[in-house]
Each structure stands twice: as C-alpha cells, then as structure tokens.
C-alpha positions as CSV (number, residue, x, y, z in Angstrom):
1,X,28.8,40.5,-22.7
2,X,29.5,36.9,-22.1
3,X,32.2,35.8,-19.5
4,X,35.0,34.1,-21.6
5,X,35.5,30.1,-21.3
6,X,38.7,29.2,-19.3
7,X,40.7,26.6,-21.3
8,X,41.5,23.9,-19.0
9,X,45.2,22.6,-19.1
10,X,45.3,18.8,-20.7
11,X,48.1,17.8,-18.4
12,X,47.5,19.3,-15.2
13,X,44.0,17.3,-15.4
14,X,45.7,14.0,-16.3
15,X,48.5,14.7,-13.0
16,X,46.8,16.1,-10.1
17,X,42.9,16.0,-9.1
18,X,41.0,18.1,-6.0
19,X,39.5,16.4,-2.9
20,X,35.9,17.4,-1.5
21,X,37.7,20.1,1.4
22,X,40.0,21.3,-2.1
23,X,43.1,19.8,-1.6
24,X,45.2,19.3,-4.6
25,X,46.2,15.8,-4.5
26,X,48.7,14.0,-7.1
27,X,50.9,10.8,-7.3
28,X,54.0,10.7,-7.1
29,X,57.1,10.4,-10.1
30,X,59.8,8.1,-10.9
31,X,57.9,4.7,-10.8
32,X,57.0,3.8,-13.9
33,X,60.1,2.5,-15.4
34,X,63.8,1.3,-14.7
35,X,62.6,0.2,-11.3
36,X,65.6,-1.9,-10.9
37,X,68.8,0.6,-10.6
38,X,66.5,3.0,-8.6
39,X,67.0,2.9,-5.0
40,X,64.9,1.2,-2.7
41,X,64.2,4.2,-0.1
42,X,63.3,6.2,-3.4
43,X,60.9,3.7,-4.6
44,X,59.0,3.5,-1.5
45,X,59.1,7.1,-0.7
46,X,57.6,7.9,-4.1
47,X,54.7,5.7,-3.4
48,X,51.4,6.2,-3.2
49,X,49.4,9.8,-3.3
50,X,50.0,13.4,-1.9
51,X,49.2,16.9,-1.4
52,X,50.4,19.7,-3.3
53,X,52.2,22.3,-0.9
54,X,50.3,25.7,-0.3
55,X,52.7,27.5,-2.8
56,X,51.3,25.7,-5.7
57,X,47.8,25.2,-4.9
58,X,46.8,28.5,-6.8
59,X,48.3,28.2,-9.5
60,X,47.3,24.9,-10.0
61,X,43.8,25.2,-9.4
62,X,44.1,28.4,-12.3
63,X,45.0,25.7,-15.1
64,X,41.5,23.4,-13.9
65,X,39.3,25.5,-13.5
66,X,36.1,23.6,-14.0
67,X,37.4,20.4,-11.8
C-alpha cells in the first residue's frame, strides 16, 4: 500500500516559512492597517521577522509538511 498524501494547510504556508537549520520563521501582525491610532512602541515592536517559540514548532511544521 501507498503512504497517503499529507494535505498541506493554505494559511500556515502563506504565514510562516522554515530556515535552512529549520527554524519556523514568520512576520509579525498588526501592521497592515490603522497605523495611525496604534502606538508607536507597538508599531516598531511588531516589525520585521521572527521565530516561532519551541511549543509551536511541531505543530506547525505538521500543517507543511512538504516545505
């Protein structure tokens, strides 16, 4: 018998994406819109990228599979 095809989750492969030594890394939320009333310490803490914390890295590596 044939192994069954894993079906890969659409948006976990749209929000986070694995580095060559298989960190989990993502960007962060709350920067898209409405930029104005947000706070400034918010704004800058949410940018740029980072790592998933070693509680979620299984699972998330479970819904891409093939990534």
């Amino acid at each position: 018998m044939a192994k069954i095809k894993v079906k890969t989750h659409s948006g976990t492969k749209k929000r986070f994406s694995l580095t060559g030594t298989g960190k989990v890394k993502f960007q962060h939320a709350n920067k898209r819109h409405r930029l104005i009333s947000k706070d400034h310490k918010a704004k800058r803490l949410a940018r740029g990228t980072a790592y998933a914390s070693k509680a979620n890295i299984e699972a998330i590596k479970a819904n891409i599979p093939y990534k």
